[in-house]
C-alpha positions in Angstrom: 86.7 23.8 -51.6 87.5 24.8 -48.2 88.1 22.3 -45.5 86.2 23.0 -42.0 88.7 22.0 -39.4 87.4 20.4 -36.2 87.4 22.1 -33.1 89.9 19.7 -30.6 88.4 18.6 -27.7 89.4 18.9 -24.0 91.2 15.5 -23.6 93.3 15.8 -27.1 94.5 19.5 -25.7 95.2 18.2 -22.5 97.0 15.2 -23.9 99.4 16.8 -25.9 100.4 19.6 -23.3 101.3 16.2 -21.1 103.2 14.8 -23.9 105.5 17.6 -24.5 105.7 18.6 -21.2 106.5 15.6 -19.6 107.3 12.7 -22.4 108.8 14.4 -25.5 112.0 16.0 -23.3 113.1 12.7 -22.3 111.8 10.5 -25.6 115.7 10.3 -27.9 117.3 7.2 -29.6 119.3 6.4 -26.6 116.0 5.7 -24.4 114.7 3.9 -26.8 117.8 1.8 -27.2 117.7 1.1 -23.7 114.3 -0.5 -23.9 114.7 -2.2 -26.6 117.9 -3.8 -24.8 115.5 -4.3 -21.6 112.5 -5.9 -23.9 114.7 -8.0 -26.0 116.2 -9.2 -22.8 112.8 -10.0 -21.0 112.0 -11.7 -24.4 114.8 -13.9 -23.8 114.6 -14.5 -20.4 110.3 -15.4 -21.0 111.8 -17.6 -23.5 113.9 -19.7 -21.5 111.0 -19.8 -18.6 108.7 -21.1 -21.6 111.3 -24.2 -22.3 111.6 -25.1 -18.3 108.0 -24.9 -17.8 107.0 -27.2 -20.1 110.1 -29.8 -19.2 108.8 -29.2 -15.7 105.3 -29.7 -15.8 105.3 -33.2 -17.5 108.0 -34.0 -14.5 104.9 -32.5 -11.9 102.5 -34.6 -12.7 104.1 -37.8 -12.7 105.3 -36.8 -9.4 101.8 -36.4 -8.5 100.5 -39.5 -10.3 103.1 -41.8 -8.2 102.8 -40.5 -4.9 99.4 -41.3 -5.5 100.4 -45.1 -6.5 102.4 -45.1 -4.1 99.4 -44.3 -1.1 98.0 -47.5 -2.4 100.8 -49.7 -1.8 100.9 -48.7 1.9 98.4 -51.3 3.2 95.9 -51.3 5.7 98.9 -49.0 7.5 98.6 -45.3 7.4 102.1 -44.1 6.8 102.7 -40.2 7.1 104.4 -39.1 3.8 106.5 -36.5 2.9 103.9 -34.0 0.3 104.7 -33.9 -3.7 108.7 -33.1 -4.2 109.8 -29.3 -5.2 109.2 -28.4 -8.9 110.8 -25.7 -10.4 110.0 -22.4 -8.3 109.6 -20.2 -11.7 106.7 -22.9 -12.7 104.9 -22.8 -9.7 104.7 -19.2 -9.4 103.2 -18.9 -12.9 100.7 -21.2 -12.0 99.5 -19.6 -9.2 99.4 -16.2 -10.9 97.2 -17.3 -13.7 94.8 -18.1 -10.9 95.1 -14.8 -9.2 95.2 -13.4 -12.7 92.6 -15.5 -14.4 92.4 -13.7 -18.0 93.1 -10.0 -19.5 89.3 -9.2 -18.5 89.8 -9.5 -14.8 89.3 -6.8 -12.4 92.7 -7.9 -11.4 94.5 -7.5 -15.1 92.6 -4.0 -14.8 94.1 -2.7 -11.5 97.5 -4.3 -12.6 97.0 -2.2 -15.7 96.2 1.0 -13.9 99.1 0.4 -10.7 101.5 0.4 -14.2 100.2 3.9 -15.3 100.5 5.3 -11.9 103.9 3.7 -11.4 105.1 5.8 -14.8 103.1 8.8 -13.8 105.4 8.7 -10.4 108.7 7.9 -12.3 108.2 11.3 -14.7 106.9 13.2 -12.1 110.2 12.4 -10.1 112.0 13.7 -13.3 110.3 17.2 -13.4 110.8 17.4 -9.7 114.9 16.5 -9.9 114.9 18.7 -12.6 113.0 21.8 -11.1 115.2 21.2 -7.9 118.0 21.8 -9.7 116.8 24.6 -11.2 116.0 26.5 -7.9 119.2 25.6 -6.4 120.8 27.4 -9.8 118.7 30.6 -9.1 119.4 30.7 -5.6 123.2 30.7 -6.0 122.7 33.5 -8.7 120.6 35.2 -6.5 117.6 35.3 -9.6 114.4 35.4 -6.3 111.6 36.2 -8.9 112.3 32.7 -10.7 113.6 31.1 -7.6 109.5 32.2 -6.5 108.2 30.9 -9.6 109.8 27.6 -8.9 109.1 26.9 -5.6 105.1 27.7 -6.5 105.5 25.1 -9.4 107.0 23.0 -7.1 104.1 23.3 -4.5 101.1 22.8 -7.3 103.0 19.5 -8.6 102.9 18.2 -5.0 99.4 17.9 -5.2 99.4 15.5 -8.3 102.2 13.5 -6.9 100.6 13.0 -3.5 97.9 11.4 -5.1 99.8 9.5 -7.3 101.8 8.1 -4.1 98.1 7.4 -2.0 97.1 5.3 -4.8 99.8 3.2 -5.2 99.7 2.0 -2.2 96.0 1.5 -2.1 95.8 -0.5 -5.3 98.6 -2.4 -4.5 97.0 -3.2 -1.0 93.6 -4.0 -3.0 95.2 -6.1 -5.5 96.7 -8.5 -2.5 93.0 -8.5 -1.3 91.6 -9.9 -4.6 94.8 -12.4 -5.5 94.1 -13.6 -1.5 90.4 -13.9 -2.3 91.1 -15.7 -5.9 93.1 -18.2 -4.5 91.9 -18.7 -1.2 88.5 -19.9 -3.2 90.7 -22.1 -5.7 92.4 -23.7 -2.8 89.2 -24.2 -0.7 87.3 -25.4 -3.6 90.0 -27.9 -4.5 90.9 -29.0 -1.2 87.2 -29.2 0.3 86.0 -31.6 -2.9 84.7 -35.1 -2.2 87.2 -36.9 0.4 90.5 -34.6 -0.7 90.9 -33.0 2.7 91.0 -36.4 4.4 93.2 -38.0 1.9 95.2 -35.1 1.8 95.9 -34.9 5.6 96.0 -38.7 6.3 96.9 -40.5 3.5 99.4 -37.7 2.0 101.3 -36.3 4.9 100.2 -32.6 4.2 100.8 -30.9 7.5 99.3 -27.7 8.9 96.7 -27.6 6.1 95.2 -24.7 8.2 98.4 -22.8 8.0 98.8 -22.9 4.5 95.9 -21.9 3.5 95.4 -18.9 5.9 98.2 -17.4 6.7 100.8 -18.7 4.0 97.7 -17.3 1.3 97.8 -13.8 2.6 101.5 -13.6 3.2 102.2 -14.7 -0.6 99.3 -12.6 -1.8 100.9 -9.5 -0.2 104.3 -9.9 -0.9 103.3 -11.0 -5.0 101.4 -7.7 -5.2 104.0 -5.8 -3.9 106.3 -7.6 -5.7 105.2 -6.1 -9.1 105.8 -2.3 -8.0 109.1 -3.1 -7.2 110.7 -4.8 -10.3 108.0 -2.2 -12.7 109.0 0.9 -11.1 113.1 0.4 -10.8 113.2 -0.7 -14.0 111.6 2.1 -14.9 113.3 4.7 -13.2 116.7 3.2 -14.6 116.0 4.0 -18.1 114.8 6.9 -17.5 117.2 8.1 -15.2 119.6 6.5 -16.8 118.7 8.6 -20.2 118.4 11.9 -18.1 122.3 11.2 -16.2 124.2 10.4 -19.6 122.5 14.1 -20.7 124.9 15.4 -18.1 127.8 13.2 -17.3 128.2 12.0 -20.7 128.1 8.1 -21.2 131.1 7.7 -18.8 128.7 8.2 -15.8 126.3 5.5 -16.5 128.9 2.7 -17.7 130.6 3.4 -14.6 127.7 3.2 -11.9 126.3 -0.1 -13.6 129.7 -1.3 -13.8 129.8 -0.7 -9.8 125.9 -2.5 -9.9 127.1 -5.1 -12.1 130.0 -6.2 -9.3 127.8 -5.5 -5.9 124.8 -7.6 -8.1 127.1 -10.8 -8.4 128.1 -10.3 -4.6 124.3 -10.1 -3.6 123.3 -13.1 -5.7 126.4 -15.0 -3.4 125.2 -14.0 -0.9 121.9 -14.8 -1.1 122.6 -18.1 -2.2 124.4 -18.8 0.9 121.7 -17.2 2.7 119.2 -19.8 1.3 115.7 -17.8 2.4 113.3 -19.5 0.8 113.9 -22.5 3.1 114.3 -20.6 6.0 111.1 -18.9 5.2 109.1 -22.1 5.0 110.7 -23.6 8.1 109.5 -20.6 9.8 106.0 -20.7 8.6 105.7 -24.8 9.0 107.0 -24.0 12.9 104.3 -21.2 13.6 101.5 -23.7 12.4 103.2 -26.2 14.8 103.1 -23.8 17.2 99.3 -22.6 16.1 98.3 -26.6 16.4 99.4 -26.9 19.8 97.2 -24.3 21.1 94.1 -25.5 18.8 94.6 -29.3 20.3 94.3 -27.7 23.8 90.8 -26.0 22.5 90.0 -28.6 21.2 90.7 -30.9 23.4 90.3 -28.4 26.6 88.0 -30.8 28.9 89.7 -33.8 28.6 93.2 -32.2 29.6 91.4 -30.5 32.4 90.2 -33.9 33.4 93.0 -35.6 33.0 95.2 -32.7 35.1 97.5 -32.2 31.9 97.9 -28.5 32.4 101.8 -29.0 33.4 102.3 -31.0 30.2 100.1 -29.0 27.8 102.2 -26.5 29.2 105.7 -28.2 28.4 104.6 -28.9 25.2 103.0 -25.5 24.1 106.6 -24.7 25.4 108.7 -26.5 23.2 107.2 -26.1 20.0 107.7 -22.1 21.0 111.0 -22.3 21.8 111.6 -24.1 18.6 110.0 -21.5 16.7 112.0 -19.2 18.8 115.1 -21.0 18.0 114.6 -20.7 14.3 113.1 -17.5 13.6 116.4 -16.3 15.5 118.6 -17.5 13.3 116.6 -16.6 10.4 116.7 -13.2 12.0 120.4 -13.3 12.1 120.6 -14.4 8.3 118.6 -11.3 7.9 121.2 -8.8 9.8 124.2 -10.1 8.3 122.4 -10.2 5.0 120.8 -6.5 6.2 124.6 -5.3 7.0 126.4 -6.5 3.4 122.9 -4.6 1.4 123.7 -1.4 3.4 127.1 -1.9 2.5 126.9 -2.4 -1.4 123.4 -0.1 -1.7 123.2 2.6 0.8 127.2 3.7 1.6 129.6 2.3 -0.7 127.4 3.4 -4.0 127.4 6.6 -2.5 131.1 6.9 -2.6 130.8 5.4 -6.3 128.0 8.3 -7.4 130.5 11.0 -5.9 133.0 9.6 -8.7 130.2 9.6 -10.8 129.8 13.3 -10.3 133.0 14.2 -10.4 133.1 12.8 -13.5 132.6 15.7 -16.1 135.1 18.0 -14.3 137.8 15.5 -14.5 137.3 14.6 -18.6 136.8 18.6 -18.8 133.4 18.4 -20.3 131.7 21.4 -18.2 135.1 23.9 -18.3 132.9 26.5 -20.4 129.6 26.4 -17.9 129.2 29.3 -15.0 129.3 28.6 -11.6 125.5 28.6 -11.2 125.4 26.0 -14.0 128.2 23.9 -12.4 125.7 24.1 -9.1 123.0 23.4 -11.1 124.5 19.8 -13.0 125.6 19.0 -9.7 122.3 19.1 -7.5 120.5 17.5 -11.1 123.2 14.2 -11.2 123.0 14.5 -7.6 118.9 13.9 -8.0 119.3 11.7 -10.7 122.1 9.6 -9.2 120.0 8.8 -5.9 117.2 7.8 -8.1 119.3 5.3 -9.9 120.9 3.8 -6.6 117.6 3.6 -4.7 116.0 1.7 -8.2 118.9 -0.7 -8.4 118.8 -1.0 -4.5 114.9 -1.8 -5.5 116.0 -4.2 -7.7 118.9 -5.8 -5.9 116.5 -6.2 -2.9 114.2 -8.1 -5.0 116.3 -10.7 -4.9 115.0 -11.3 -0.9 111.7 -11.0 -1.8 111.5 -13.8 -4.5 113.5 -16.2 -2.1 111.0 -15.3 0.6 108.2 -15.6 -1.8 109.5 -18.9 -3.1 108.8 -20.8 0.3 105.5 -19.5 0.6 105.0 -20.7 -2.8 106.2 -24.1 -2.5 104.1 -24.5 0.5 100.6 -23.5 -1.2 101.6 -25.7 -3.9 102.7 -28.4 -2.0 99.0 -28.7 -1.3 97.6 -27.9 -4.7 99.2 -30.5 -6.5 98.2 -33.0 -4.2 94.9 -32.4 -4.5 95.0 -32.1 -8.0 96.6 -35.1 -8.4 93.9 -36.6 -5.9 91.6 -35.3 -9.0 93.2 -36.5 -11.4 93.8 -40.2 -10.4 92.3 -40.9 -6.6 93.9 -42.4 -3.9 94.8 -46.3 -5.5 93.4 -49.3 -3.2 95.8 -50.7 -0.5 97.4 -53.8 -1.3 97.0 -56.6 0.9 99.5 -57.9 3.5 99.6 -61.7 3.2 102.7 -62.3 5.3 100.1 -61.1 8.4 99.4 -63.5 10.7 96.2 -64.0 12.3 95.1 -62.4 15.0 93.7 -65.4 16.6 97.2 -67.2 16.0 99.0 -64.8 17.4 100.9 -65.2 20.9 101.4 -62.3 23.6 105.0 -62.7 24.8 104.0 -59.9 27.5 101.3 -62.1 29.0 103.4 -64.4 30.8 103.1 -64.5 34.5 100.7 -61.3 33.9 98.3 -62.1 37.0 101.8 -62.1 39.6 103.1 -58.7 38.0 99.2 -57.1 38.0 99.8 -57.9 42.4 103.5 -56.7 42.2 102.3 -53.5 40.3 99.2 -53.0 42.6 101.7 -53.2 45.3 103.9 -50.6 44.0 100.6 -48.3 43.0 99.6 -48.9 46.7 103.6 -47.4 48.0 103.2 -44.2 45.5 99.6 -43.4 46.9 101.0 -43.8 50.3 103.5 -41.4 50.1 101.5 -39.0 48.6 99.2 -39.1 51.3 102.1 -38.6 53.5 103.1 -35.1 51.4 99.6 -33.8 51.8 98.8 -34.8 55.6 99.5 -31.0 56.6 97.3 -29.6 53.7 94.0 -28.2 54.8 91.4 -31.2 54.2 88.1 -28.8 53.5 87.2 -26.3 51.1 84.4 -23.8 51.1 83.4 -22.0 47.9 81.8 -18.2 48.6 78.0 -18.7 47.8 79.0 -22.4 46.6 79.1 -25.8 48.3 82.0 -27.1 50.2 84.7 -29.7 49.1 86.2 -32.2 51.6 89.1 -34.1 51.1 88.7 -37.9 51.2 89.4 -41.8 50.4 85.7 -42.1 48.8 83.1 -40.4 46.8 80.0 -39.0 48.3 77.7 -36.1 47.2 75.1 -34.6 49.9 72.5 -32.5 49.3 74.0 -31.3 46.3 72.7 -29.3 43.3 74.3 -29.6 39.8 73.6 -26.7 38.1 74.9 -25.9 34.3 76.8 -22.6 33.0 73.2 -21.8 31.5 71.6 -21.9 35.0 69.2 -25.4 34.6 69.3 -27.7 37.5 70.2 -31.2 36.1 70.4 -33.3 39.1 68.5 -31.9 42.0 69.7 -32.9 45.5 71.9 -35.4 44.8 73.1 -37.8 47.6 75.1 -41.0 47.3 78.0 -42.6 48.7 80.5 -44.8 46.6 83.0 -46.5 48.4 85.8 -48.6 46.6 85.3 -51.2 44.5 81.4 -50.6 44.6 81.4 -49.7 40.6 78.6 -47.7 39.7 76.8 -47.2 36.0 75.3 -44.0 35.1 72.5 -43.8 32.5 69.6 -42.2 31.6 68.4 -40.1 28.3 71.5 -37.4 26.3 71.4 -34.1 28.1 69.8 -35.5 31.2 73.5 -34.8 33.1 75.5 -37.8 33.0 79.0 -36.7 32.5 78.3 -33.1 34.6 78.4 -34.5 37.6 82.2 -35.6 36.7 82.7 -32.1 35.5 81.8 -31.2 39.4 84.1 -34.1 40.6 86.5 -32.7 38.1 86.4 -28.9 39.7 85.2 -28.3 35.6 82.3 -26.6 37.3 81.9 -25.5 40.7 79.8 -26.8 43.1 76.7 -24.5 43.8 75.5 -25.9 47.0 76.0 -29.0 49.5 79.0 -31.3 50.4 81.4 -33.3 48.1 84.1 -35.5 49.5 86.1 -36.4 46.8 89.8 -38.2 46.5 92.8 -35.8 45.4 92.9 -34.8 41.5 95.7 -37.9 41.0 93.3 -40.5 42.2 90.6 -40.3 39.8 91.0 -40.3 36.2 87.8 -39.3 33.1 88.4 -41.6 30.2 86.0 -39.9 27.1 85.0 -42.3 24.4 87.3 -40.5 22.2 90.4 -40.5 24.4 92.8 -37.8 24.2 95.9 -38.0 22.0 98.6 -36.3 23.0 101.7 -35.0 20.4 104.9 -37.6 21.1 106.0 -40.9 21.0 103.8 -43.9 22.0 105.1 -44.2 25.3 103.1 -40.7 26.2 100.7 -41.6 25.0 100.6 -44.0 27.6 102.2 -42.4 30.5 100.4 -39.2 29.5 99.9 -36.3 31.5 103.3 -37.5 32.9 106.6 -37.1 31.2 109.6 -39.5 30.6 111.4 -38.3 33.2 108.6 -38.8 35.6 108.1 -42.1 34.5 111.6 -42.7 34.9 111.2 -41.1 38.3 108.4 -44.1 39.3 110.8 -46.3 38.2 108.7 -47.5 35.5 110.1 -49.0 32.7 109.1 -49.8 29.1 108.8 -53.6 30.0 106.2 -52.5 32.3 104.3 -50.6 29.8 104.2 -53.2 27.5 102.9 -55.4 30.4 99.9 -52.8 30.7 99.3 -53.1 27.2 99.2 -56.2 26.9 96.3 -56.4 29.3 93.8 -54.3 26.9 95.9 -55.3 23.8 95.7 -59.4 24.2 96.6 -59.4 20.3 99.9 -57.2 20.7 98.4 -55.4 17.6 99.7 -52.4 19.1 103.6 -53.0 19.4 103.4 -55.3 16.7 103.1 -52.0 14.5 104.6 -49.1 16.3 107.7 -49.4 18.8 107.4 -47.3 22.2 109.5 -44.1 20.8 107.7 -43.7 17.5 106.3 -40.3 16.8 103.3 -40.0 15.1 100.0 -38.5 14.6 98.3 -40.7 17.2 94.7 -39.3 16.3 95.3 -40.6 12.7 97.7 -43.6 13.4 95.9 -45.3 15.6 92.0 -47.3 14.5 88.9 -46.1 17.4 89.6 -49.4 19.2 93.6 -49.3 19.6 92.6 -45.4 20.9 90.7 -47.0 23.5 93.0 -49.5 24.4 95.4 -47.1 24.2 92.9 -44.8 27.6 92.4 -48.2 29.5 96.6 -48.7 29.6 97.1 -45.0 30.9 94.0 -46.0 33.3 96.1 -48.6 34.6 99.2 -46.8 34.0 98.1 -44.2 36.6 96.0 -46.5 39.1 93.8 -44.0 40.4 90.9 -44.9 43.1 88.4 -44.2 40.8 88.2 -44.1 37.4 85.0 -42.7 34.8 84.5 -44.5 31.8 82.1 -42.4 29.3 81.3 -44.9 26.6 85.5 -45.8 25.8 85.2 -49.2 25.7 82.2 -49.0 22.9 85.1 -50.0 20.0 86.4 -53.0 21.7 85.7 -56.8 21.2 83.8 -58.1 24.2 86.4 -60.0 25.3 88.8 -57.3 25.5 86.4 -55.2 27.0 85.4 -58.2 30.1 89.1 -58.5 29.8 89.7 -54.7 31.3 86.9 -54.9 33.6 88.2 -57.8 35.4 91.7 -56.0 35.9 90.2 -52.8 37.3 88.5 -54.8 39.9 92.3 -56.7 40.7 93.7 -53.5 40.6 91.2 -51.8 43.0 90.1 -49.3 40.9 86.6 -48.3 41.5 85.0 -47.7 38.2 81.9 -45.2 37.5 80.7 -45.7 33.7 78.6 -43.7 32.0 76.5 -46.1 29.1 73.5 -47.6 27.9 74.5 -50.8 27.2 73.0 -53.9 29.5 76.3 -56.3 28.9 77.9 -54.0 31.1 75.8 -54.4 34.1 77.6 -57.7 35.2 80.2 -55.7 36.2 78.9 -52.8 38.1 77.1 -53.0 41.9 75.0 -50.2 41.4 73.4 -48.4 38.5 72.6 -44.6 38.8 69.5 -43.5 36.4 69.0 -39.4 35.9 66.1 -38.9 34.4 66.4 -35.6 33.1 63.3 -34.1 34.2 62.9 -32.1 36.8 66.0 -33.3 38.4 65.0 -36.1 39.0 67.3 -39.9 39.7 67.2 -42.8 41.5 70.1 -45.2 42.5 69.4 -49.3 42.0 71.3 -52.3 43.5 72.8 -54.6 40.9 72.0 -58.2 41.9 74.0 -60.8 40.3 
């Protein structure tokens, strides 16, 4: 019977011409002795990975599960906490892969899958190359130009494939930190934003810079884990291969003598390294930029109550510092890097130079090549040449690796720093606070600051008074008036008074139309009418927020008024700025003001002592978080009479005070002569104002009422 053969297809032909061209050459026992050393080893080292993971995560979550217990035996006090402790790096890094990575289906398994062909494709194509190098240098010493011809064509058709094989490397590499970025941005975000875990987690947990994490820390560890994979795949690679192709020429002496030489300069790298400690100095780098990032999103945030309260100067210092501190570190992480930078060129780049020309002199000394020509000689030499810069620049890969996981295990324990909180917020929520019952009542409680408080308010009045003076002195020979250029004019003065003027918004509306009133001092005034009629713009005016489009406004100097907002701005530092805010210790020093003083002034909005019963004047904290609505505003009345300006707004920041407290701060502006506009709806207020200002919002339209007691 005879058989009918089929015919092969196209992709069988083409597969076997690649196998023998380009795998079978290089495919003997000792290559695949070396990967079976290299898999058994990776088997072993999985292994041992497998054992510390699972002593590790058991030792995670009950970390998780008692910070959590602990957050509920803080009491009503929030106390800032240091985030879950450090688990093993090797455990956290798994985890966070098998999100990126989420199953062998993936898109991402797919592209890892096709970046590992491509890697092997470049490896074998960097073997033909070395070895048709070495060929054309052997016929151009012999002089052979038609095969020298025929190489160099070869040589220019293989670019092609390798070009591409380069390209896309680098593009799926780039595209696979794209989709681990987007994978775990989501898992983060949908983790962290879940039910109340972003509040708990920033003030109940002490997770800092949330913003910074899961931005900038995401794409940085993204990028550096994709790349990460091409450069332990691809030098481990090219040393077996390599490896197999030198020991073809040099015998086995060459290889045990370059890896003896890696083996050495590997130990003095992991040393170093150690001493070097980058994964801390990565993660103080990154927790400094989001310090620095925070500063600058307070001052958005924040932007019209610093330009109300003149704090430019001390926005400025302060935007400053936490600069020069990231300045400070980053430079010294920089140095690390150099001296780290000058030992790698040392041990990779020069001195395994000298140790591959020993490698290549290596079969002339043990007489192995005494029976090869001259061209051959020139030929062996320009191939171990090839193959040993391969092998250096693979172990060099490798060796460098080293910097790479320490950087990427500070990026790591930062994302997972906040994934394990929020996971353990998950699992088992935030516990109730216990209950202080050593407190004593509020009601119960004495003052000590309050005694012989009505003879210092005079004394400090007095001293306010001397300060104001002398300022007044300093600016006698400054030019009093100010005209804007198609605008209103500004005059300098002791008192308040708008005439004929327009105040006109960014968006061109007229909200109060005509406006003229004069408010001398101590004639409070309160400002009402419907939202959006214009209230607080004609503060933004006073405040040179917005300029003045037509008329006349006298006006005191920037120091001697003073916009309280109902949600009083907190500034980063101790409690005492808070107070003395936009000054700075040393101008408070420079008043000779002294903490005794301050806790005078806060004992006059803080009857209770609530305040320094809790915190003590040089605490840092995060004030916006620390401190409950009311002690905020208490907190705004203090630097109020802190500051003593002639005239003082108040929008609504007395709203989350007791009635007594708030009667309580009323009465000492008025002993303090500070003349006080506020901006409310509320009638118990009236008592204490002489006039009451309603804008109608309509037209531009307001009208200006006596008070009568």
């Amino acid at each position: 019977m005879t058989q009918v053969l089929s015919k092969p297809s196209k992709i069988g032909i083409y597969g076997s011409i690649a196998w023998n061209i380009f795998v079978k050459p290089h495919v003997n026992w000792k290559s695949a002795a070396m990967a079976a050393g290299i898999g058994f080893g990776t088997v072993v080292i999985a292994r041992g990975m497998r054992r510390d993971r699972q002593s590790a995560t058991a030792a995670t979550t009950d970390q998780i599960l008692q910070i959590q217990n602990d957050a509920g035996a803080a009491g009503a006090k929030k106390q800032t906490r240091k985030p879950t402790k450090v688990s093993p790096f090797f455990v956290r890094l798994r985890r966070i892969l098998s999100i990126c990575i989420p199953g062998w289906k993936s898109k991402e398994f797919g592209l890892v899958v096709v970046l590992s062909v491509l890697l092997i494709a470049r490896t074998i194509f960097s073997i033909v190359i070395a070895e048709l190098i070495g060929k054309n240098i052997m016929y151009l010493v012999s002089k052979e130009w038609m095969n020298g011809l025929q190489g160099i064509v070869t040589f220019f058709f293989l670019s092609f494939p390798a070009a591409y094989i380069n390209s896309f490397i680098r593009h799926i590499t780039g595209l696979l930190a794209l989709l681990f970025r987007l994978r775990l941005s989501e898992h983060v975000n949908k983790q962290y934003i879940r039910g109340v875990n972003f509040y708990a987690a920033c003030n109940l947990h002490g997770i800092e810079d949330v913003d910074q994490r899961v931005t900038t820390d995401v794409k940085q560890f993204c990028e550096e884990i994709a790349s990460l994979y091409s450069s332990i795949f691809k030098p481990i690679l090219d040393i077996v291969l390599f490896t197999n192709q030198l020991s073809v020429v040099t015998g086995w002496q060459g290889p045990a003598f370059m890896y003896s030489y890696f083996l050495v300069s590997g130990v003095l790298k992991r040393l170093l390294n150690k001493r070097a400690k980058f994964g801390r100095l990565v993660a103080g780098e990154s927790a400094r930029e989001g310090i620095y990032r925070t500063a600058h999103q307070r001052l958005i945030t924040n932007s019209e109550e610093v330009a109300f309260y003149d704090g430019s100067e001390r926005e400025l210092h302060l935007i400053d510092d936490s600069m020069q501190e990231l300045f400070r570190y980053a430079r010294n992480h920089r140095y690390v890097l150099a001296a780290v930078e000058v030992c790698d060129q040392l041990l990779i780049k020069y001195w395994a130079t000298i140790a591959g020309y020993m490698v290549m002199w290596i079969p002339i000394l043990i007489g192995r090549d005494g029976s090869k020509s001259t061209k051959e000689l020139t030929r062996d030499q320009a191939l171990i040449s090839r193959y040993l810069s391969n092998v250096s620049l693979a172990v060099g890969d490798l060796v460098l690796v080293i910097n790479t996981v320490a950087n990427i295990s500070g990026r790591t324990r930062r994302v997972s720093e906040l994934l394990e909180t929020v996971e353990g917020l998950n699992l088992k929520p935030t516990a109730p606070f216990t209950i202080r019952h050593d407190e004593v009542r509020k009601s119960d409680r004495v003052n000590p600051h309050l005694e012989g408080i009505q003879e210092w308010i005079e004394e400090w009045k007095v001293r306010c008074d001397h300060e104001r003076h002398e300022r007044a002195l300093l600016r006698s020979q400054n030019e009093k008036t100010h005209k804007l250029e198609n605008g209103g004019t500004y005059i300098e003065g002791d008192i308040i008074e708008f005439q004929n003027v327009d105040i006109v918004s960014p968006e061109g509306t007229v909200l109060v139309k005509d406006l003229n009133i004069k408010v001398g001092h101590q004639q409070n005034v309160m400002i009402t009418g419907p939202n959006g009629a214009g209230k607080s713009s004609m503060f933004r005016v006073i405040g040179d927020l917005w300029p003045l489009s037509c008329g006349t406004l006298v006006k005191p100097p920037k120091e001697d008024f003073l916009f309280v907002p109902q949600k009083p701005y907190l500034v980063k530092g101790t409690l005492r700025d808070q107070i003395i805010y936009p000054h700075s210790p040393s101008q408070m020093k420079k008043r000779n003001v002294t903490d005794r003083d301050l806790s005078r002034l806060l004992a006059l909005v803080d009857p209770a002592n609530d305040i320094l019963s809790t915190w003590k004047f040089d605490d840092e904290k995060d004030w916006f978080r620390a401190l409950s609505g009311g002690q905020k505003q208490r907190v705004a009345m203090a630097r109020v009479f802190y500051h003593r300006p002639l005239y003082a707004i108040l929008d609504e920041c007395t709203s989350a005070v007791s009635s007594e407290v708030e009667n309580s701060i009323y009465e000492t502006g008025n002993k303090l002569g500070i003349t006080l506009f506020t901006v409310s709806h509320r009638e118990s207020l009236k008592c204490h104002h002489n006039f009451i200002l309603y804008i109608e919002g309509i037209d531009g339209r307001w009208r200006m009422d006596e008070i009568h007691a």
